[in-house]
C-alpha positions in Angstrom: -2.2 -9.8 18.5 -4.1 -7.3 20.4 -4.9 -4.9 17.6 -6.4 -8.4 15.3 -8.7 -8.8 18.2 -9.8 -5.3 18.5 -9.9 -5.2 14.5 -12.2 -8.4 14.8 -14.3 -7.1 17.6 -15.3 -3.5 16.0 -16.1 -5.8 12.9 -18.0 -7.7 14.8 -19.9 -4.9 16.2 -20.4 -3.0 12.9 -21.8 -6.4 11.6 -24.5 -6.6 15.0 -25.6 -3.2 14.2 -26.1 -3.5 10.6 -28.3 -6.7 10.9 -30.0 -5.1 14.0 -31.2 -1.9 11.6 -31.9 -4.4 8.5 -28.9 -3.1 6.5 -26.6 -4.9 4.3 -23.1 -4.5 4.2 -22.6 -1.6 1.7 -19.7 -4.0 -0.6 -19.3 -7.9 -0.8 -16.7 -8.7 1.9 -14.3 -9.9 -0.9 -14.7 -6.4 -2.7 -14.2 -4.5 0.3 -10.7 -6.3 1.5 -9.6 -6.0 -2.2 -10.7 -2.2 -1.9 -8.6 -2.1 1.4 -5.9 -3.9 0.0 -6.4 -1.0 -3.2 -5.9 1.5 -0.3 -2.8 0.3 1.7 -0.8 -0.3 -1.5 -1.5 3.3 -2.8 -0.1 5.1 0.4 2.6 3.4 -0.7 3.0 4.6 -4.6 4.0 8.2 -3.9 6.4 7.8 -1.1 8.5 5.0 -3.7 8.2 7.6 -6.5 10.4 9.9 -4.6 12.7 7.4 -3.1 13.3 5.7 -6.7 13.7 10.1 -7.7 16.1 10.7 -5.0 18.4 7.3 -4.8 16.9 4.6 -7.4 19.0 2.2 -5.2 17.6 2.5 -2.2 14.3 1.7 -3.6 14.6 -1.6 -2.4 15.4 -1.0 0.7 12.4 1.4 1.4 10.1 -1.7 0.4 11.7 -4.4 3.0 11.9 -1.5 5.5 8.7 1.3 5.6 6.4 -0.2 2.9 6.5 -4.4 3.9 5.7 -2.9 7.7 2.8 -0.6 6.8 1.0 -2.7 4.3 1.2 -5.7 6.4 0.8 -4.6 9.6 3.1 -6.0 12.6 3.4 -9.6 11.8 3.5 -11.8 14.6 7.1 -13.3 15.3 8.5 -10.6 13.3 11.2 -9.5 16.3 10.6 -6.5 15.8 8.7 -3.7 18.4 
């Protein structure tokens, strides 16, 4: 939970400084997440290519186990540390 905060807190800041110097956010917040979004997902593409190369049934299990955790971040509640 502590990382959200931090996460909401440097956003925060960014958006203090930006209105203090007259700027405007350099993407509509919705475009930006999606962009983000973009981001997370393709660190994800090449890593499953080579799993699916090297044991197409384990591809599966890479998602639940290294991809679900990275794209998503530590859930809360998830059990796991």
């Amino acid at each position: 939970m502590k990382i959200y905060l931090f996460s909401l807190g440097a956003g925060l800041l960014v958006g203090i400084v930006y209105s203090l110097l007259g700027v405007r956010s350099p993407a509509p917040p919705a475009v930006a997440l999606v962009g983000l979004l973009g981001i997370l997902i393709g660190e994800q593409v090449i890593p499953l290519v080579k799993q699916l190369a090297i044991h197409p049934s384990a591809a599966v299990a890479y998602l639940r186990n290294e991809a679900h955790e990275h794209v998503l971040g530590k859930l809360p509640g998830s059990g796991k540390s």
